[in-house]
CHARMM internal coordinates of N, CA and C (Angstrom, degrees):
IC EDIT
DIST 1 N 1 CA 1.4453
DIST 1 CA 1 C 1.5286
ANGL 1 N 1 CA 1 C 107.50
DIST 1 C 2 N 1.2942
ANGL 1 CA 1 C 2 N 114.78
DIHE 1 N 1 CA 1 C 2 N 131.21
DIST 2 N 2 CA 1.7093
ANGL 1 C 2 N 2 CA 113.66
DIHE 1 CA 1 C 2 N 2 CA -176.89
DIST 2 CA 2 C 1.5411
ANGL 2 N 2 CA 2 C 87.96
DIHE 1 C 2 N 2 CA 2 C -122.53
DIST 2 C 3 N 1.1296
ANGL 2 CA 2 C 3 N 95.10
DIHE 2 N 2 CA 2 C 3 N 174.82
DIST 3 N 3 CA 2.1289
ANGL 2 C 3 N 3 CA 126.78
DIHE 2 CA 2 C 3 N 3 CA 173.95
DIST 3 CA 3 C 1.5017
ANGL 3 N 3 CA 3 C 86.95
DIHE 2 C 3 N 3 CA 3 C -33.87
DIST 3 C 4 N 1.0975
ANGL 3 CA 3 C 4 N 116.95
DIHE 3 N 3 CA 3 C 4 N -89.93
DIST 4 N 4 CA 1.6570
ANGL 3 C 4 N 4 CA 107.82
DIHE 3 CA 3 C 4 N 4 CA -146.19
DIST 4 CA 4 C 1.4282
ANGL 4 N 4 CA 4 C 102.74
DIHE 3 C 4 N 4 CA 4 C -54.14
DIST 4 C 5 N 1.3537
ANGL 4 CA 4 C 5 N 136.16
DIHE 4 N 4 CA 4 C 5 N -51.06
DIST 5 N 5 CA 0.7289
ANGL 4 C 5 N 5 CA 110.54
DIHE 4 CA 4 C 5 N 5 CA -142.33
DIST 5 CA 5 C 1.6893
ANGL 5 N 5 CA 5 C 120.36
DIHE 4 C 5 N 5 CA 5 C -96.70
DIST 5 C 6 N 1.7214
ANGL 5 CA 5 C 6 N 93.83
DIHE 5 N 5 CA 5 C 6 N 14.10
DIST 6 N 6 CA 1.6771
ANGL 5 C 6 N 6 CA 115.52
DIHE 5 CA 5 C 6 N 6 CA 156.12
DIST 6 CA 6 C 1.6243
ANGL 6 N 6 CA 6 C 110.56
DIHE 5 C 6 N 6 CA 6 C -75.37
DIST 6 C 7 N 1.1386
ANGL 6 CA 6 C 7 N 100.16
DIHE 6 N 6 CA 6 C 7 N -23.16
DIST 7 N 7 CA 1.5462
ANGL 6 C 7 N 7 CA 96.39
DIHE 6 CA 6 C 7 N 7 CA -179.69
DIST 7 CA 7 C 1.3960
ANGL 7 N 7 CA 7 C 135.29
DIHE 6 C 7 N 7 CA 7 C -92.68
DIST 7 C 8 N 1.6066
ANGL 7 CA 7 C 8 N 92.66
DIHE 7 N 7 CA 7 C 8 N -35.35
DIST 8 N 8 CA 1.8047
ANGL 7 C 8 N 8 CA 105.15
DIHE 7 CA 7 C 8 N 8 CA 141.44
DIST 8 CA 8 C 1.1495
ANGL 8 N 8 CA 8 C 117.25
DIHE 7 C 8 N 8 CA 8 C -26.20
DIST 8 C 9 N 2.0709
ANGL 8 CA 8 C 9 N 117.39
DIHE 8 N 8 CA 8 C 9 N -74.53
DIST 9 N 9 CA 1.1814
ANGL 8 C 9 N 9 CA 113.83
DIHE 8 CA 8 C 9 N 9 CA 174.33
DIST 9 CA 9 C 1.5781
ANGL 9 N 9 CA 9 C 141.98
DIHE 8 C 9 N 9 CA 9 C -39.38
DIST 9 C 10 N 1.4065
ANGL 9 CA 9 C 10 N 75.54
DIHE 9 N 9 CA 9 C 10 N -46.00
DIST 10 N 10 CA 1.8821
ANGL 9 C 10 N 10 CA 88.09
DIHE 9 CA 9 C 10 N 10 CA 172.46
DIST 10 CA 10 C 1.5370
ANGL 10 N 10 CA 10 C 109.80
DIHE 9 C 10 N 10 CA 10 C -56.62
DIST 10 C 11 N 1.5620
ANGL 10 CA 10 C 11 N 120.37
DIHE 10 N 10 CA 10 C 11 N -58.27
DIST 11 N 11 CA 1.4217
ANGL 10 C 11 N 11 CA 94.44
DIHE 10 CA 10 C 11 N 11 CA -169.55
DIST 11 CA 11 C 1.7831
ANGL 11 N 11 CA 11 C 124.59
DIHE 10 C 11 N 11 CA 11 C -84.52
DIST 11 C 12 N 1.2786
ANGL 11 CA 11 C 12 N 102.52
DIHE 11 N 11 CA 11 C 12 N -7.52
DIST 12 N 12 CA 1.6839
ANGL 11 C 12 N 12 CA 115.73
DIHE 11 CA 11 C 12 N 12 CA 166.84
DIST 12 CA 12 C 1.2879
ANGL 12 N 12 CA 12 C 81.47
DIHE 11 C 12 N 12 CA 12 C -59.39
DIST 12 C 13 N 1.3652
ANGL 12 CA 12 C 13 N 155.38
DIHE 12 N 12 CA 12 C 13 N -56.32
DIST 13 N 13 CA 1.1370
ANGL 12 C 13 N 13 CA 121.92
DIHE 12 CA 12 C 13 N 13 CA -133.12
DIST 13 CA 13 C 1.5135
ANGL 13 N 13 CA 13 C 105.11
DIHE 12 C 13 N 13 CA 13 C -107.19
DIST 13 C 14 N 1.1593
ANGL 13 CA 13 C 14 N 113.51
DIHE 13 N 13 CA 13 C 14 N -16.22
DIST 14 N 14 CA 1.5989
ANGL 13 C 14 N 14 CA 122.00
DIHE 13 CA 13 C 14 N 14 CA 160.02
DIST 14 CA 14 C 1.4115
ANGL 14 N 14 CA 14 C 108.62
DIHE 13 C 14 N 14 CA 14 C -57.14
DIST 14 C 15 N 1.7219
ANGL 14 CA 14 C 15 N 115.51
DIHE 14 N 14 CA 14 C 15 N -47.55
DIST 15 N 15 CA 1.4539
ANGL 14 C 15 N 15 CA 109.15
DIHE 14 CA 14 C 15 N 15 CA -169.71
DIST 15 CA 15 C 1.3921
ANGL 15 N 15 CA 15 C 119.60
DIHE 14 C 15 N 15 CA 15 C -73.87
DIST 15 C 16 N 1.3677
ANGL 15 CA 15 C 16 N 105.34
DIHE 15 N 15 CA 15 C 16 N -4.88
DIST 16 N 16 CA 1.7648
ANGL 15 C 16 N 16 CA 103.04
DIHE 15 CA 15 C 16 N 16 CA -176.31
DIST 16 CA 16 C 0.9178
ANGL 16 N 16 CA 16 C 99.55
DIHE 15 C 16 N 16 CA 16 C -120.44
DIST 16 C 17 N 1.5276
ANGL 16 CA 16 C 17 N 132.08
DIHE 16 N 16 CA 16 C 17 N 24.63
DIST 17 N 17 CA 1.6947
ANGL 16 C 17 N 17 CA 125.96
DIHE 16 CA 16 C 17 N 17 CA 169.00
DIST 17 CA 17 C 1.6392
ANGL 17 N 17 CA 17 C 104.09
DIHE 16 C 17 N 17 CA 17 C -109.29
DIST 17 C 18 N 0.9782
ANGL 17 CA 17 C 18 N 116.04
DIHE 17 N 17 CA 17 C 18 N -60.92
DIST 18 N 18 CA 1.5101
ANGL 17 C 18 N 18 CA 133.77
DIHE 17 CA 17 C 18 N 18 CA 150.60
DIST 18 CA 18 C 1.7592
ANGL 18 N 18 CA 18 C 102.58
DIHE 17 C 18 N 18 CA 18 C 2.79
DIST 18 C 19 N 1.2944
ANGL 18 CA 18 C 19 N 123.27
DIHE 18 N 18 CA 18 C 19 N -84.45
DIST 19 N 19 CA 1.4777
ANGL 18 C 19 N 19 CA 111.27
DIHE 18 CA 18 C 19 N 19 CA 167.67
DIST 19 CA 19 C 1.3912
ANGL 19 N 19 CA 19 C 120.80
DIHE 18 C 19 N 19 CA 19 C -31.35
DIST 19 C 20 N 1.2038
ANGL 19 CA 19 C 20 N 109.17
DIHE 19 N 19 CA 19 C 20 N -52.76
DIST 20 N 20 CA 1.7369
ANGL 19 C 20 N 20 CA 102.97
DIHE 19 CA 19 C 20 N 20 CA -164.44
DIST 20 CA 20 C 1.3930
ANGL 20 N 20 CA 20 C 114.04
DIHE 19 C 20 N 20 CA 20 C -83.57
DIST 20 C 21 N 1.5703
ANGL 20 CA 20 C 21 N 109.09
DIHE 20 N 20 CA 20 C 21 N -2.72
DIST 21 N 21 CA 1.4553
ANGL 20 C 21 N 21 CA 118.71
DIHE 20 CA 20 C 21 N 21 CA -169.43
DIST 21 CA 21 C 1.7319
ANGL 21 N 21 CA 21 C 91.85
DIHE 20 C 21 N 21 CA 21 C -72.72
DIST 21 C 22 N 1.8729
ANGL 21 CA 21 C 22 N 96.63
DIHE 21 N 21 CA 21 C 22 N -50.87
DIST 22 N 22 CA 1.3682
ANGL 21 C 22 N 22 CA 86.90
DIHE 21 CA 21 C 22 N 22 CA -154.77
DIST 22 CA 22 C 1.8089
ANGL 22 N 22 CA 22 C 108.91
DIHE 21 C 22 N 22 CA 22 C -108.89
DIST 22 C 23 N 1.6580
ANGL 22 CA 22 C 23 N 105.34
DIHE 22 N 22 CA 22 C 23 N 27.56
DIST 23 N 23 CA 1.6669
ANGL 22 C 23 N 23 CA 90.47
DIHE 22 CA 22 C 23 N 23 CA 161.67
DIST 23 CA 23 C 1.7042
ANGL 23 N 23 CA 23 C 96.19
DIHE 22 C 23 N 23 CA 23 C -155.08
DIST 23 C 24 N 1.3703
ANGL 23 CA 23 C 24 N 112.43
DIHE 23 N 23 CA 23 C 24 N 43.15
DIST 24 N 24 CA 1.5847
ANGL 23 C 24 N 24 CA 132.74
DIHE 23 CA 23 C 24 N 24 CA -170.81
DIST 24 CA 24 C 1.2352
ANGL 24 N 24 CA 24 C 102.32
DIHE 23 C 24 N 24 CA 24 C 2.21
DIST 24 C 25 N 1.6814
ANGL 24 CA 24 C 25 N 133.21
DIHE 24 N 24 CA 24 C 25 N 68.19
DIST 25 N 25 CA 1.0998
ANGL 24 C 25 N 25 CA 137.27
DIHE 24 CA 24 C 25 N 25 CA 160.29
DIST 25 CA 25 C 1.2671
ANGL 25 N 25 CA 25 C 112.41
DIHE 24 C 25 N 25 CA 25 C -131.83
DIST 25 C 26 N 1.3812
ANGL 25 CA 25 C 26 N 124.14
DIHE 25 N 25 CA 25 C 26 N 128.75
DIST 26 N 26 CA 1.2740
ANGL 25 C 26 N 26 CA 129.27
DIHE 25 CA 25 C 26 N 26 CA -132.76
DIST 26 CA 26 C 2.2829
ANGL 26 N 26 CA 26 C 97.32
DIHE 25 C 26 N 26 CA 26 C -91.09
DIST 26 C 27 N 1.4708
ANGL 26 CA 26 C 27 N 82.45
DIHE 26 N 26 CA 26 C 27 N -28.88
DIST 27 N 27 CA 1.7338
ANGL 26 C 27 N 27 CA 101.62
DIHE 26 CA 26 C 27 N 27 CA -170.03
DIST 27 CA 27 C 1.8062
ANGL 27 N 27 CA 27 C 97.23
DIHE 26 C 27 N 27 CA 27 C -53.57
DIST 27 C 28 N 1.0872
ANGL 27 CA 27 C 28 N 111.85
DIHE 27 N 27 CA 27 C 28 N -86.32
DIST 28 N 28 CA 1.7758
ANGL 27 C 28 N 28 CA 103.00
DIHE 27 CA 27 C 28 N 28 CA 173.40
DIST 28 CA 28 C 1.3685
ANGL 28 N 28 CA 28 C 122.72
DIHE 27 C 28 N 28 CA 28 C 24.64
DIST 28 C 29 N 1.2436
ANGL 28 CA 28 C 29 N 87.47
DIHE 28 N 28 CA 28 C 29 N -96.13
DIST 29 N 29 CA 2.0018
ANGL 28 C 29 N 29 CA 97.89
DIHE 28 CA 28 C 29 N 29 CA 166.63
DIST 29 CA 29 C 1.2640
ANGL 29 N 29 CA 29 C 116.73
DIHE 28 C 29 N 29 CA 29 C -79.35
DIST 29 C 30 N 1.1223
ANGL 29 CA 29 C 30 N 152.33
DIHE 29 N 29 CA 29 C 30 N -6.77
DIST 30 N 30 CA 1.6318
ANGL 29 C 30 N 30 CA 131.47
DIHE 29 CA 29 C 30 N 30 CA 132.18
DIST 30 CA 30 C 1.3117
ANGL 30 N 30 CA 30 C 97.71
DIHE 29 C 30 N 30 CA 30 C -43.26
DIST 30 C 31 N 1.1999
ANGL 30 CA 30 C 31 N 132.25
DIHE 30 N 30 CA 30 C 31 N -61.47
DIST 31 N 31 CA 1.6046
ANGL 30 C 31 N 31 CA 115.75
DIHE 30 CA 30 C 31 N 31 CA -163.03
DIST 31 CA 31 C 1.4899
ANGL 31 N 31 CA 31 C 116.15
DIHE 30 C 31 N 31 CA 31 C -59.94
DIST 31 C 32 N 1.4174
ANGL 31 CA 31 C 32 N 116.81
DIHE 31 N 31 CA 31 C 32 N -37.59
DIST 32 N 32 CA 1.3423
ANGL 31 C 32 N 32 CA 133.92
DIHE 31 CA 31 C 32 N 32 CA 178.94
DIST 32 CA 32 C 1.6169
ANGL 32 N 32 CA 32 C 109.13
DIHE 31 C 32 N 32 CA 32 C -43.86
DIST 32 C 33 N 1.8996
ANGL 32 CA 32 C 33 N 98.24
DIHE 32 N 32 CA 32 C 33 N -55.11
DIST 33 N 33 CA 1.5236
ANGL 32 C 33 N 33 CA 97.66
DIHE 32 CA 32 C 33 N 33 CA -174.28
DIST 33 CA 33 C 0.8174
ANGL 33 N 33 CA 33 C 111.58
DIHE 32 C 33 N 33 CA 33 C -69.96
DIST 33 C 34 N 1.5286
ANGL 33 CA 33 C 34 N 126.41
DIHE 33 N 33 CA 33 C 34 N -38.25
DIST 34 N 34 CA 1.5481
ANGL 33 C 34 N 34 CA 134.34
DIHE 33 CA 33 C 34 N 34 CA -149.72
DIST 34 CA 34 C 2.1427
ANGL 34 N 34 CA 34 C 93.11
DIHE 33 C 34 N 34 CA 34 C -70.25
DIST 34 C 35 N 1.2292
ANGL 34 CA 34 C 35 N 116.52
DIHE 34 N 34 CA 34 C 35 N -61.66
DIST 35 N 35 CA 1.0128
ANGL 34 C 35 N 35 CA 125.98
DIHE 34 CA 34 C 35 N 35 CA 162.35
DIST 35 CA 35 C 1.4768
ANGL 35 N 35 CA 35 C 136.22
DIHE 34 C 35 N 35 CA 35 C -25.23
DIST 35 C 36 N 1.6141
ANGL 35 CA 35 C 36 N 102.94
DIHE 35 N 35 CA 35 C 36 N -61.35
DIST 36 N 36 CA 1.6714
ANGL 35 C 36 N 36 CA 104.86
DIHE 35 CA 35 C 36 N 36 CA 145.35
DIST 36 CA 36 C 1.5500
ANGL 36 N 36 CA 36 C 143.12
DIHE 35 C 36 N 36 CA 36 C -43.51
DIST 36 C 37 N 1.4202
ANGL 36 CA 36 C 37 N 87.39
DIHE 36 N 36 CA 36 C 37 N -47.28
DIST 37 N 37 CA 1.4075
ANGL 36 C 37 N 37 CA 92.85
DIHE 36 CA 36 C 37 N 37 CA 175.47
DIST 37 CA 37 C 1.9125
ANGL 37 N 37 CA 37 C 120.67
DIHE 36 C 37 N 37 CA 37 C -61.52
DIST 37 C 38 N 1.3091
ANGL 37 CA 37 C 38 N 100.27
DIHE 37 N 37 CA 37 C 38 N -60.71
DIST 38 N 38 CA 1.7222
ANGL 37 C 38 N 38 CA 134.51
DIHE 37 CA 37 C 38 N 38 CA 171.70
DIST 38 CA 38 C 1.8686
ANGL 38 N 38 CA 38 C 90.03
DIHE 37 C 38 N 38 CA 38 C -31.23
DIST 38 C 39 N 1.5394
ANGL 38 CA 38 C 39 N 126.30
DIHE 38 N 38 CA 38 C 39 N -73.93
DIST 39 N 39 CA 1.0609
ANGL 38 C 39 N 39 CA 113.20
DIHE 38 CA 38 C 39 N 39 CA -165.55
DIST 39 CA 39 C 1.8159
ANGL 39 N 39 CA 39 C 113.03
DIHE 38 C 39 N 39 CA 39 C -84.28
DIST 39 C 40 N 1.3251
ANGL 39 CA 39 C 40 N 121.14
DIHE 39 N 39 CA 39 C 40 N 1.03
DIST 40 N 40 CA 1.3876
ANGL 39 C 40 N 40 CA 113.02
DIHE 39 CA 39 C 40 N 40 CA 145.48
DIST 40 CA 40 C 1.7345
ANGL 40 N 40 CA 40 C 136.00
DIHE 39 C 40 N 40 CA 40 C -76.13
DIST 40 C 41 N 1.1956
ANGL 40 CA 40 C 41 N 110.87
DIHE 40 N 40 CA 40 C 41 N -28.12
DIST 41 N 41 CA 1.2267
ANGL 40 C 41 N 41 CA 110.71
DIHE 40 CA 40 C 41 N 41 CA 141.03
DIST 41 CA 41 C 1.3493
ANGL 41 N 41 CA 41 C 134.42
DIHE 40 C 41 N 41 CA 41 C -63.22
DIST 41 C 42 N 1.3323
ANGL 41 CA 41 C 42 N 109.53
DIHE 41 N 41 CA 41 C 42 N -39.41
DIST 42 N 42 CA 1.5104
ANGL 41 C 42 N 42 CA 109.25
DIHE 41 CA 41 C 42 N 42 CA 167.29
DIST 42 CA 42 C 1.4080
ANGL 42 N 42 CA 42 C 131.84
DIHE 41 C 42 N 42 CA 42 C -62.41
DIST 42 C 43 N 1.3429
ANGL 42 CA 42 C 43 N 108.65
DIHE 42 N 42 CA 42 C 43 N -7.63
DIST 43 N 43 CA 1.7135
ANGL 42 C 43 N 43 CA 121.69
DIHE 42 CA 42 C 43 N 43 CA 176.65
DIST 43 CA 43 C 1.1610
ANGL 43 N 43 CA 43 C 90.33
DIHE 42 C 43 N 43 CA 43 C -134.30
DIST 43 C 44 N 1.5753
ANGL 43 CA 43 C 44 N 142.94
DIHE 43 N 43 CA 43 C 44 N 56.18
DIST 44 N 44 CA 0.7698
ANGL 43 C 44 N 44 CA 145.02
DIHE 43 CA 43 C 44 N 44 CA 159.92
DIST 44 CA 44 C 1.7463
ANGL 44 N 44 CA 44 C 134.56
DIHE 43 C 44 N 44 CA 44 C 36.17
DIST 44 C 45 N 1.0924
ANGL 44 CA 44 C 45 N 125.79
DIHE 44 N 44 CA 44 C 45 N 45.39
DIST 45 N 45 CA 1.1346
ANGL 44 C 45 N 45 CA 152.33
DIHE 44 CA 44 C 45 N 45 CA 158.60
DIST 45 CA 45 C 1.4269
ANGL 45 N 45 CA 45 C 124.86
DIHE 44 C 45 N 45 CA 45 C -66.39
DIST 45 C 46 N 1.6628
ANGL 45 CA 45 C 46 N 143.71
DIHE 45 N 45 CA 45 C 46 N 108.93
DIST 46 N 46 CA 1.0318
ANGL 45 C 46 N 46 CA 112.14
DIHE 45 CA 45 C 46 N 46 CA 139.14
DIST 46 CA 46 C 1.2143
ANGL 46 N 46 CA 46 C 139.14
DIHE 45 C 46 N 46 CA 46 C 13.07
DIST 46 C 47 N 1.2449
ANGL 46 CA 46 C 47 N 126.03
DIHE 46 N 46 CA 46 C 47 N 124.23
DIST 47 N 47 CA 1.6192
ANGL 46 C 47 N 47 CA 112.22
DIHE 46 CA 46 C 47 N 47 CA -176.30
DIST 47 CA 47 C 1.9621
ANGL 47 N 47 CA 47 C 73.23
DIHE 46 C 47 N 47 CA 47 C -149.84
DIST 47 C 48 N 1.6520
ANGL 47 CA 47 C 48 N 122.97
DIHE 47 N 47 CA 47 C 48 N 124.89
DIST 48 N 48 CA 1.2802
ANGL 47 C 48 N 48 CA 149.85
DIHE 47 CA 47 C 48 N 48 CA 164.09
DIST 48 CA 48 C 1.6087
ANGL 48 N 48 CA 48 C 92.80
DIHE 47 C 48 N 48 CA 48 C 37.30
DIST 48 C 49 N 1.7402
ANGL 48 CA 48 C 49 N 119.62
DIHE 48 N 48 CA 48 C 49 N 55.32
DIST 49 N 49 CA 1.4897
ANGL 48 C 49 N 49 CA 128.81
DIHE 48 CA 48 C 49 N 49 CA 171.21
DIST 49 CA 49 C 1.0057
ANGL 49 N 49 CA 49 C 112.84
DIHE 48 C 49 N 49 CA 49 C 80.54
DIST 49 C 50 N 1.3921
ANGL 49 CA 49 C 50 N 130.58
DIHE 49 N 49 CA 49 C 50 N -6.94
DIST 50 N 50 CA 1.5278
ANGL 49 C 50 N 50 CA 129.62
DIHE 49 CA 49 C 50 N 50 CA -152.20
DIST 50 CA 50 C 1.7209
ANGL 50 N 50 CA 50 C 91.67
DIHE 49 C 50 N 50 CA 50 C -114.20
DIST 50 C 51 N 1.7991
ANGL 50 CA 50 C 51 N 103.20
DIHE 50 N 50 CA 50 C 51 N 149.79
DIST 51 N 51 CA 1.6051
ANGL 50 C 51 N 51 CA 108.19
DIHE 50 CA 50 C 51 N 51 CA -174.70
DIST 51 CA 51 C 1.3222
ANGL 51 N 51 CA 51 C 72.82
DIHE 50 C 51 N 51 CA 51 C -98.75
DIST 51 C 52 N 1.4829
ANGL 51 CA 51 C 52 N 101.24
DIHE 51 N 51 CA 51 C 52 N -177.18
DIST 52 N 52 CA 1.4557
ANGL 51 C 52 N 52 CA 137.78
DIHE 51 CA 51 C 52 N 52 CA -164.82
DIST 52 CA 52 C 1.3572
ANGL 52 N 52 CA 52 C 107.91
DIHE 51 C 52 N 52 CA 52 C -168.83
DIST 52 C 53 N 1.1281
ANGL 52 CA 52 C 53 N 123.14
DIHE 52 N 52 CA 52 C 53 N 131.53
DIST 53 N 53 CA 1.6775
ANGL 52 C 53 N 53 CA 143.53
DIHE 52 CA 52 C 53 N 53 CA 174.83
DIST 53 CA 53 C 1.5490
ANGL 53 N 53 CA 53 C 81.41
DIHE 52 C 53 N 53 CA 53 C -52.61
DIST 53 C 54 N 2.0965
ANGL 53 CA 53 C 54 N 127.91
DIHE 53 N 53 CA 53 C 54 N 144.89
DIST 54 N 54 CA 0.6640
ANGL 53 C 54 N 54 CA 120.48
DIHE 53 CA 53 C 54 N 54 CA 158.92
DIST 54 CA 54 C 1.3506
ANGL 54 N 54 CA 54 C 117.95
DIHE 53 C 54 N 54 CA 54 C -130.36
DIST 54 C 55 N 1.4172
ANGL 54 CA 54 C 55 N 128.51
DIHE 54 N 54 CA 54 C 55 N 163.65
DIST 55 N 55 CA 1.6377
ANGL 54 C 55 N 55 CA 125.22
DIHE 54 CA 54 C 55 N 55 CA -169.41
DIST 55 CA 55 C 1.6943
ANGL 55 N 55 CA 55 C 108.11
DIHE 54 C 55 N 55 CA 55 C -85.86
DIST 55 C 56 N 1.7411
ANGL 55 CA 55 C 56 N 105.98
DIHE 55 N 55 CA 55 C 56 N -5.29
DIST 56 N 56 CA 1.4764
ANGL 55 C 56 N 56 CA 86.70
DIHE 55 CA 55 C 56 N 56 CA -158.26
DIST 56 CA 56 C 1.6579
ANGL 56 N 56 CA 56 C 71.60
DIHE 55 C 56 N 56 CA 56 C -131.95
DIST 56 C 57 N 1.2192
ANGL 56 CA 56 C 57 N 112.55
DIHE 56 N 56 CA 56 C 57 N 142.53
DIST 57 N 57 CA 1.9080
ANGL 56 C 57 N 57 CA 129.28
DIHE 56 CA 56 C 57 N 57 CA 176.88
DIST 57 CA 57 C 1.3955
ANGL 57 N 57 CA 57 C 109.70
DIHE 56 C 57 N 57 CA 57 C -80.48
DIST 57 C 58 N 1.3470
ANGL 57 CA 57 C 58 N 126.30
DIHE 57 N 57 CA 57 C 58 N 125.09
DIST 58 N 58 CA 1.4620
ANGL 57 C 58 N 58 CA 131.71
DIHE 57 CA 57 C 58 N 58 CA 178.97
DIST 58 CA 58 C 1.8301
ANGL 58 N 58 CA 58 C 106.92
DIHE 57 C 58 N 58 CA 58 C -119.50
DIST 58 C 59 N 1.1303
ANGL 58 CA 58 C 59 N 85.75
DIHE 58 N 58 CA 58 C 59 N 122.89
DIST 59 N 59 CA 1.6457
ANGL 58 C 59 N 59 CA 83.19
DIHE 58 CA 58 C 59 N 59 CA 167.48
DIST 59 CA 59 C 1.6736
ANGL 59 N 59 CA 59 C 115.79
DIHE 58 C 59 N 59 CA 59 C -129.89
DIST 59 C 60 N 1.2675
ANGL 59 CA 59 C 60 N 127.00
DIHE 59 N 59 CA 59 C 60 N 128.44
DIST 60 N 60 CA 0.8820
ANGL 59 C 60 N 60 CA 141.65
DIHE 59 CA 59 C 60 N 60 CA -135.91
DIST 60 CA 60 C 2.0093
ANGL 60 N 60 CA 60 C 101.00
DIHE 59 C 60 N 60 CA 60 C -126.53
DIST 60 C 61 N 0.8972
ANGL 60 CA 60 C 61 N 134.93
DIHE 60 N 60 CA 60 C 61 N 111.29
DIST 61 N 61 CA 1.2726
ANGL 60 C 61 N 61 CA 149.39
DIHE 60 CA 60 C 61 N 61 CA -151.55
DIST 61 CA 61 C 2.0388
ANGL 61 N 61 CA 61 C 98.27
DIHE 60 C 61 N 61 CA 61 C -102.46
DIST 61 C 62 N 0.8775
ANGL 61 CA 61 C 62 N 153.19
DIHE 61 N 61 CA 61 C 62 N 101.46
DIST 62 N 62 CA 1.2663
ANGL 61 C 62 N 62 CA 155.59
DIHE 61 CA 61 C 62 N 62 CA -159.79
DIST 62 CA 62 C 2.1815
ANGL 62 N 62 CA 62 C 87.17
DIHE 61 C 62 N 62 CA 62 C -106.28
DIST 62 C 63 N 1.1461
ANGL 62 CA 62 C 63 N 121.71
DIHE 62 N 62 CA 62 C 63 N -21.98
DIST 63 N 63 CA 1.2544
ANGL 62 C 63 N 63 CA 91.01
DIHE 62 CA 62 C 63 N 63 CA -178.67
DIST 63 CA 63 C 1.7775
ANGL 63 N 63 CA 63 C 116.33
DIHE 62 C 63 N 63 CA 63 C -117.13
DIST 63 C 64 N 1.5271
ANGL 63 CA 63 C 64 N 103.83
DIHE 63 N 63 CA 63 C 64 N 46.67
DIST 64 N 64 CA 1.4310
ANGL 63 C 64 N 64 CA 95.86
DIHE 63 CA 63 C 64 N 64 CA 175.99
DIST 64 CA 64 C 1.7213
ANGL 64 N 64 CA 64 C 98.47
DIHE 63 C 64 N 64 CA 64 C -95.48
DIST 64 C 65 N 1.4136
ANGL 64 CA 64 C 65 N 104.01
DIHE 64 N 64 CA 64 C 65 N -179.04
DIST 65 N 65 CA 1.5359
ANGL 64 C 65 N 65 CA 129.98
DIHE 64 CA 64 C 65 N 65 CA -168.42
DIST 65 CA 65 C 1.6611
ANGL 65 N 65 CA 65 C 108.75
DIHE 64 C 65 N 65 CA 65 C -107.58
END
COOR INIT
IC SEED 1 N 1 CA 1 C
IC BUILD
């Protein structure tokens, strides 16, 4: 785990508390994550290490400058 990506955590976790802070319903951010997650797989992202079949093709070039 490095800097950013403690800080990632930190504000993911601000952004999905934030709903329930201010309408104490817990569903909000289930939807938030559930949602996040759904369209990182869907553009093919990692989603918690795991690949996923994706709808949109990425090709990724390892020898630019």
């Amino acid at each position: 785990m490095n800097l950013m990506s403690l800080l990632n955590l930190f504000f993911a976790g601000i952004i999905l508390g934030l709903p329930f802070i201010f309408t104490k319903n817990l569903w909000y951010s289930i939807s938030l994550h559930f949602s996040w997650n759904f369209f990182q797989a869907f553009f093919g992202f990692k989603v918690s290490g795991s690949f996923f079949y994706s709808s949109i093709i990425q090709r990724i070039n390892n020898n630019n400058l």
